[in-house]
C-alpha positions as CSV (number, residue, x, y, z in Angstrom):
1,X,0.0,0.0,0.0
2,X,1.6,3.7,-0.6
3,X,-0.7,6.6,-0.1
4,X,0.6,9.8,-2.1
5,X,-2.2,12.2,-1.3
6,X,-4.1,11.0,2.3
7,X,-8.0,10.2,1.2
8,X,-10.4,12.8,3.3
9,X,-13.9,13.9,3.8
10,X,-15.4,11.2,1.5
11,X,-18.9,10.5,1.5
12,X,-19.3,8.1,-1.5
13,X,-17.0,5.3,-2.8
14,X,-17.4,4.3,-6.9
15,X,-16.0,1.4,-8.5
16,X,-14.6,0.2,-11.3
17,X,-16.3,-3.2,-12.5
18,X,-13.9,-5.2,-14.9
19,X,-10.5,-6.1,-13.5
20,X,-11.2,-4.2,-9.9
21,X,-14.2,-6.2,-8.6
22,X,-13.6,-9.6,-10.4
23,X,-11.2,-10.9,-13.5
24,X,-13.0,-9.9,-16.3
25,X,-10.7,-11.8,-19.1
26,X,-11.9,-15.1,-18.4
27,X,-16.0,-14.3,-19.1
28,X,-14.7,-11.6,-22.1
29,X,-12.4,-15.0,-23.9
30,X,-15.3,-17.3,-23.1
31,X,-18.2,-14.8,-24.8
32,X,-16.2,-14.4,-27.6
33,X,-16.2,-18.1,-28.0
34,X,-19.6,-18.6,-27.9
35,X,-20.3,-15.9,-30.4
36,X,-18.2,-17.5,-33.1
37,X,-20.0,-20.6,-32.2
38,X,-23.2,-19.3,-32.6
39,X,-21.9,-16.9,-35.8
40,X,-20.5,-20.1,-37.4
41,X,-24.1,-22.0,-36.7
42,X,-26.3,-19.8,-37.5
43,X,-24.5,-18.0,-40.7
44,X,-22.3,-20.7,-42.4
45,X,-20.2,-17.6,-44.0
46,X,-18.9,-16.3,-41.2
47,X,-16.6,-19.1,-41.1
48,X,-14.9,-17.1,-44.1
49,X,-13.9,-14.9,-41.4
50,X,-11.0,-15.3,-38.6
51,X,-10.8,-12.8,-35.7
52,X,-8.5,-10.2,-37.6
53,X,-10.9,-9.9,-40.3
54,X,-13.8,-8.6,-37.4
55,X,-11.0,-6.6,-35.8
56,X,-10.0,-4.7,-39.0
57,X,-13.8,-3.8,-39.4
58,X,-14.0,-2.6,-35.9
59,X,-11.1,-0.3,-36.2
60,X,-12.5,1.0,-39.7
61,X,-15.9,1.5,-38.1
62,X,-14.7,3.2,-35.3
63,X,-12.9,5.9,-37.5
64,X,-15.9,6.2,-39.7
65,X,-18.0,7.0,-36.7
66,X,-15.6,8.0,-33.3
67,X,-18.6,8.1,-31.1
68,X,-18.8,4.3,-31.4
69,X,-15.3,3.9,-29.4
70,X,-17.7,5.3,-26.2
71,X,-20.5,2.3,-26.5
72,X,-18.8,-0.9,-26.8
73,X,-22.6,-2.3,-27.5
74,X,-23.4,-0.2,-30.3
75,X,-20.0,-0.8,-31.9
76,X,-20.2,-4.2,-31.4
77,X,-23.6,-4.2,-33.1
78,X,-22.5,-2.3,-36.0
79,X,-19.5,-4.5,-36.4
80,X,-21.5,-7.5,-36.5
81,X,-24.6,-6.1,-39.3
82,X,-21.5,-4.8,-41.1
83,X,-19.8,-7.7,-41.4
84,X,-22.8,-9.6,-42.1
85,X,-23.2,-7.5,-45.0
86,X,-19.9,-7.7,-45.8
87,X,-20.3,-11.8,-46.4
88,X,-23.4,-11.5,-48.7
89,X,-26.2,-11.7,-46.2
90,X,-29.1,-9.3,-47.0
91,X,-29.9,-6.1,-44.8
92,X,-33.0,-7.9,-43.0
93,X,-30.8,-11.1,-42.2
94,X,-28.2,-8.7,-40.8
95,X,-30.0,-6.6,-38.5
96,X,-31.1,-10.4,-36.9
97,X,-27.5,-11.8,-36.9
98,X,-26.5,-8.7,-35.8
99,X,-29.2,-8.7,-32.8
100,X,-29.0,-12.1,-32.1
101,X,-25.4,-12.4,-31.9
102,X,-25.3,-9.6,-29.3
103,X,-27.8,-11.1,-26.9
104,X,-25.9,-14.3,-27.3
105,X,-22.3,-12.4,-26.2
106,X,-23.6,-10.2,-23.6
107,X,-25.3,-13.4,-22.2
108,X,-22.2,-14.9,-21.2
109,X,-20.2,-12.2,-20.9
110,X,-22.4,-11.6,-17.9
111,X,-22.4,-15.2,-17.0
112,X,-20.7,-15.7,-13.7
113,X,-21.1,-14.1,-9.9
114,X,-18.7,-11.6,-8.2
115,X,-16.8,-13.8,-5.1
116,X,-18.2,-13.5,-1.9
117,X,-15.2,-12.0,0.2
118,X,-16.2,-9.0,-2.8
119,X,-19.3,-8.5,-1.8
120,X,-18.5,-9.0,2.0
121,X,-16.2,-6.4,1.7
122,X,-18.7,-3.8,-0.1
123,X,-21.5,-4.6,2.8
124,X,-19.3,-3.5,5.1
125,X,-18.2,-0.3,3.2
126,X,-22.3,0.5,2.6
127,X,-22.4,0.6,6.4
128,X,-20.0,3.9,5.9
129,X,-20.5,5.1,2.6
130,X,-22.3,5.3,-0.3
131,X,-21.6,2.9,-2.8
132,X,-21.8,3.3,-7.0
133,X,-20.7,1.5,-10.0
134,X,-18.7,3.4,-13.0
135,X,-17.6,1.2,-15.9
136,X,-16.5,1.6,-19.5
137,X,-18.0,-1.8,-20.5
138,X,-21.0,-3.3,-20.4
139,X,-21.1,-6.6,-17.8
140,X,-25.1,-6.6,-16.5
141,X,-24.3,-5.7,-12.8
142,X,-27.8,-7.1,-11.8
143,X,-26.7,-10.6,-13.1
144,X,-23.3,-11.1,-11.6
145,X,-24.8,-10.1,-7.9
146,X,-23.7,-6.2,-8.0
147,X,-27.5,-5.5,-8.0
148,X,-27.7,-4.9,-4.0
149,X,-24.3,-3.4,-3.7
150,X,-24.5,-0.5,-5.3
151,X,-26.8,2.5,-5.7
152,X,-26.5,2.4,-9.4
153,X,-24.1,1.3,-11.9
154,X,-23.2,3.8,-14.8
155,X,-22.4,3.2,-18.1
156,X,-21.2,5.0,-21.7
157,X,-23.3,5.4,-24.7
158,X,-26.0,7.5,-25.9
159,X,-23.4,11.1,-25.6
160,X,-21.6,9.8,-22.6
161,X,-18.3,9.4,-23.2
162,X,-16.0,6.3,-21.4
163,X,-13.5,7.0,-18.8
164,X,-11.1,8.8,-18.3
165,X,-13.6,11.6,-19.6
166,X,-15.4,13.1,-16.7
167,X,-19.4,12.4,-18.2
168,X,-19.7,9.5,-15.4
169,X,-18.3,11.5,-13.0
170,X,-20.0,14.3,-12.7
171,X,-23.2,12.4,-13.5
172,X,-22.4,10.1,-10.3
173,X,-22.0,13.0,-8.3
174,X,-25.2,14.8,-9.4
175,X,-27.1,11.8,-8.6
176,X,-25.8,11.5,-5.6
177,X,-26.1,15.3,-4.6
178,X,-22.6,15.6,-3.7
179,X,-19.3,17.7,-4.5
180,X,-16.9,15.8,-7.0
181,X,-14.1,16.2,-4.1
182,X,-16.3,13.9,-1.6
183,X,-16.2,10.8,-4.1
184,X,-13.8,8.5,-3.9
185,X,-12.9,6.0,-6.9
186,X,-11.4,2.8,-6.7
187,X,-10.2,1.2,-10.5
188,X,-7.3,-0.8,-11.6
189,X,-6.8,1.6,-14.7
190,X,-4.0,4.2,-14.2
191,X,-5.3,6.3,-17.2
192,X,-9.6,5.2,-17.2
193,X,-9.6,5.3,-13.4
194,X,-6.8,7.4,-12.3
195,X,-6.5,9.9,-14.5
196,X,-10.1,9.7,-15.1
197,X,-11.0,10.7,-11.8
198,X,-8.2,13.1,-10.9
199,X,-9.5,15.4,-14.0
200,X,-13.2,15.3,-12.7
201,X,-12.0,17.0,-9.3
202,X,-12.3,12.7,-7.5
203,X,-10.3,11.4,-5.3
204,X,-8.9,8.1,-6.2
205,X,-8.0,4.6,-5.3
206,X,-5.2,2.7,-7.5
207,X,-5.9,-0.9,-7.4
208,X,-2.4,-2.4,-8.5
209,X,-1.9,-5.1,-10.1
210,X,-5.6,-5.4,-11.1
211,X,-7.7,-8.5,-10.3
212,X,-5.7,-11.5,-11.5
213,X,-3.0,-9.8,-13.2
214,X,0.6,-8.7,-12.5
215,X,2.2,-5.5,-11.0
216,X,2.1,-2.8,-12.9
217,X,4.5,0.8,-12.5
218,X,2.7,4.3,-11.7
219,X,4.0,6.1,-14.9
220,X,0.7,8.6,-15.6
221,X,1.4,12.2,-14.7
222,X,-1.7,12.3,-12.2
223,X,-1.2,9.5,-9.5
224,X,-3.9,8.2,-7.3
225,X,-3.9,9.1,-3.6
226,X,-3.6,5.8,-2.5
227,X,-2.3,2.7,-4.4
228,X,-3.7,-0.8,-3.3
229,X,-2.6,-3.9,-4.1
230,X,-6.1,-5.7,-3.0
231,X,-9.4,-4.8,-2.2
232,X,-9.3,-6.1,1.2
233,X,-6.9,-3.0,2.1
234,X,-10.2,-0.7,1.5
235,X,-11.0,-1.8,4.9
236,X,-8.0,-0.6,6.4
237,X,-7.7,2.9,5.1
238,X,-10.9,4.4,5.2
C-alpha cells in the first residue's frame, strides 16, 4: 500500500467493474467463444472470417464514426450487421444476426457471480459510505450479484463518453447530490480510473496489479492518492 495524497472527507465510494471487482478476461475470452459458435451455426459464412478480419472492421468502423469507441454495445452491433453485410447476407438477415449475436455475447459475458469476500467487503463499506458503479463496458451488474451493492451502476453510450472523460463522474456526483471532491474511486486503470477521476475534481484509489494480473509501474502524470494492491486494504484505510 503507498498513499501519495491522504483520502479525506469522502462521503461516497465508486468502482470500477472489470479487472477491480472480479477478473473480467476469463467471461470476455469465453463470450467471444460462444459468439463464433453461434456466428458459425447460424451464418455458415462467417466461417470465411477469422478474428483479424472482425478486428479490422471494428477499427475501420470506429474511424468512420468515433462516437462508437464510447459504447462498446453499439460498436459491437454495427461491427456484426456490417460484417454480415460484408459476407453476402441481406440487410433484413443482418440486423437479426446482428441482434441475435449480441444477446448471445452479452449473455455470457455476464455469465458468472462476483466472489463472496467481494461482496463481503462492499456490505461493510455500505455501512459507511455510499456505494456506485462506473464502468466503461457493459457486464449486467444485476446478473453477476452487484444489483444490491451499489446504488446504481453507470455506463457509456447515448453522448456519454468512457473514462477517463469526466461524463460519469459528474453524472455520479449529481445523482448522488454531492461535490466531486467527496467521491472517492477505486479502479485498476491508471489512465480510465486514475487519470479519469483526478480530471473530474475525484479522489482516487489505485488498485495495482488489477484482479488477477501482475504489478504494474505508476507512470501517468496524475497519481492516485492511494495505491492498493487488494481490495481487502479498502478496509483498512478508510
Amino acid at each position: 500500500m503507498r498513499c501519495y495524497l491522504r483520502p479525506q472527507n469522502i462521503h461516497a465510494i465508486s468502482f470500477d467493474l472489470d479487472d477491480t471487482l472480479y477478473n473480467n478476461q476469463p467471461y470476455i475470452l469465453n463470450a467471444e467463444a460462444e459468439l463464433t459458435q453461434f456466428l458459425h451455426q447460424s451464418f455458415p459464412l462467417t466461417a470465411a472470417w477469422q478474428s483479424q478480419d472482425w478486428r479490422r472492421l471494428k477499427l475501420l468502423l470506429l474511424q468512420q464514426m468515433p462516437e462508437l469507441a464510447h459504447d462498446t454495445t453499439a460498436a459491437r452491433v454495427a461491427t456484426l450487421s456490417q460484417g454480415l453485410l460484408q459476407l453476402g447476407y441481406s440487410a433484413s438477415e443482418a440486423e437479426r444476426g446482428a441482434a441475435e449475436g449480441l444477446a448471445c455475447f452479452y449473455f455470457h459475458r455476464s455469465h458468472f457471480q462476483v466472489s463472496s469476500d467481494v461482496l463481503s467487503l462492499l456490505r461493510r463499506l455500505a455501512q459507511r459510505f455510499r456505494l456506485v458503479g462506473i464502468t466503461n463496458g457493459n457486464v449486467d451488474a444485476e446478473r453477476i450479484g452487484l444489483g444490491d451493492a451499489f446504488e446504481f451502476v453507470l455506463h457509456p453510450g447515448n453522448g456519454v463518453r468512457m473514462k477517463p472523460a469526466k461524463d460519469m463522474f459528474d453524472l455520479a456526483c449529481t445523482r448522488l447530490g454531492i461535490r466531486p471532491e467527496q467521491l472517492l474511486h477505486v479502479g485498476d486503470s491508471l489512465n480510465a480510473d486514475v487519470r479519469g477521476a483526478r480530471l473530474a475534481g475525484c479522489q482516487s484509489v489505485w488498485l495495482n496489479p488489477s484482479f488477477g494480473q501482475l504489478e504494474s509501474l505508476p507512470i501517468a502524470a496524475l497519481l492516485p492518492h492511494m495505491e492498493i494492491a487488494a481490495l481487502g486494504s479498502l478496509s483498512d484505510i478508510l
